[in-house]
N, C-alpha and C positions, 0 to 999 in steps of 0.2 A: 307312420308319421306322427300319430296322435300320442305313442308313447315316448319319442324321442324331447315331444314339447314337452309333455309333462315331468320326463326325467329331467330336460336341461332347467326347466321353471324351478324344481325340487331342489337342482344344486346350485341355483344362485341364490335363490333366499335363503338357504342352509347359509352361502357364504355370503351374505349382507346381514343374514340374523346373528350371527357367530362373531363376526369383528362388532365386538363390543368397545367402543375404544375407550379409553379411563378418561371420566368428566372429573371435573374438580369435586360432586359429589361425592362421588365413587372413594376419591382421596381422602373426603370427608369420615365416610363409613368405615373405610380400611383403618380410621385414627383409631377412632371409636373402636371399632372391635380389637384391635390392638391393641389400646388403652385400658381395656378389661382384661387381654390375658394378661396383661406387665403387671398391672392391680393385683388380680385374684394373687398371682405367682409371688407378688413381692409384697404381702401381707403380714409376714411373718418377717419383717424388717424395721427397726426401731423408725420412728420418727425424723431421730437427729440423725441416722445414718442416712436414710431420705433424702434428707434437706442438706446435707454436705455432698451428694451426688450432684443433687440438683445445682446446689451454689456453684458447682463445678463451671459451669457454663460449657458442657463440653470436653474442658481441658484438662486433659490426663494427670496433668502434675500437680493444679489446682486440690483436684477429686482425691489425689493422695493425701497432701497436705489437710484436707477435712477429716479424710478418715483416720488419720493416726489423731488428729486431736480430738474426735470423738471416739476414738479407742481409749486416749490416755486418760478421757474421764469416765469411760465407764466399760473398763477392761471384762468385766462379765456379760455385759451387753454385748460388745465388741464380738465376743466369741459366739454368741448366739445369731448376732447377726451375718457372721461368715459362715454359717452353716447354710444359714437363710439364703445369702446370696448364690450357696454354692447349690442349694435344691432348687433355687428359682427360675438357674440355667433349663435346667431338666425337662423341669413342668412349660416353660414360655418355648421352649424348642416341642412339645406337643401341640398346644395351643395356636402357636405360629403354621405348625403343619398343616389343622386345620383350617387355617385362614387360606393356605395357599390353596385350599381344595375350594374354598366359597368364593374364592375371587380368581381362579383360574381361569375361568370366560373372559375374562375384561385382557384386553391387550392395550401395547401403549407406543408411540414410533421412538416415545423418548430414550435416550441413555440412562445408565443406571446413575447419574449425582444429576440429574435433572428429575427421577423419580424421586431422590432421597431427599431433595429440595421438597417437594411439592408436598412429601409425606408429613418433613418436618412443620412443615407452614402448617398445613393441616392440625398437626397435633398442638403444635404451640395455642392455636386459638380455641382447641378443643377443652371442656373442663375436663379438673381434677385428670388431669394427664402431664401435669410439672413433670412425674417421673420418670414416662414411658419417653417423652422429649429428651429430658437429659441423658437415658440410655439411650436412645436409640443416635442424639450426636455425637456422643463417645465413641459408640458402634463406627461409626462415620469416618470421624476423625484418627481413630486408630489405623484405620486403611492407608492412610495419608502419608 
């Protein structure tokens, strides 16, 4: 009898400790460390190519419109910066693996554009994360 209590004791607190359910911190943290892998990864990305993502507000066709006009003024940047964009996939698709391994505990009952909501909120008010915002609504909105 005394091991039946102890075994069922063992597997409800496993399953009360284990549903971690995502706090608006949690959403907080995930900006942040997200906010560093987009960084580290898109470091080697001009400034003005940046800021024309960013100005994007999102919008695909906007984000085009910035980059051929920051292509057309500095056609040698331009190319170094598509290089940049094209190794940032790489490296932010590692980085991101590891996040899913450090926030793998946390669960959520939400749907996923109710997560991507909360994510964005989060990042928007986070510092120095304008960029990892602007990609990650592109990311978004391209689904759409």
């Amino acid at each position: 009898m005394k091991n039946v209590f102890f075994l069922t004791l063992a597997v409800l607190m496993t399953v009360l400790f284990a549903c971690n359910m995502a706090s608006s911190d949690d959403y907080d943290n995930l900006a942040v460390d997200m906010c560093a892998c987009i960084n580290k990864s898109s470091s080697n990305i001009s400034p003005a190519m940046k800021t024309a993502i960013i100005n994007s507000n999102g919008d695909q066709e906007k984000m085009m419109v910035g980059i051929q006009a920051t292509m057309s003024e500095n056609p040698e940047q331009a190319m170094t910066d598509a290089t940049a964009l094209e190794s940032m996939g790489k490296e932010t698709e590692k980085c991101i693996s590891s996040l899913e391994k450090k926030y793998d505990h946390i669960y959520t009952a939400d749907k996923e554009d109710v997560v991507q909501q909360k994510l964005l909120k989060a990042l928007e008010k986070a510092a120095d994360c304008k960029f990892t915002y602007a990609m990650l609504k592109l990311g978004i909105n391209s689904k759409e």
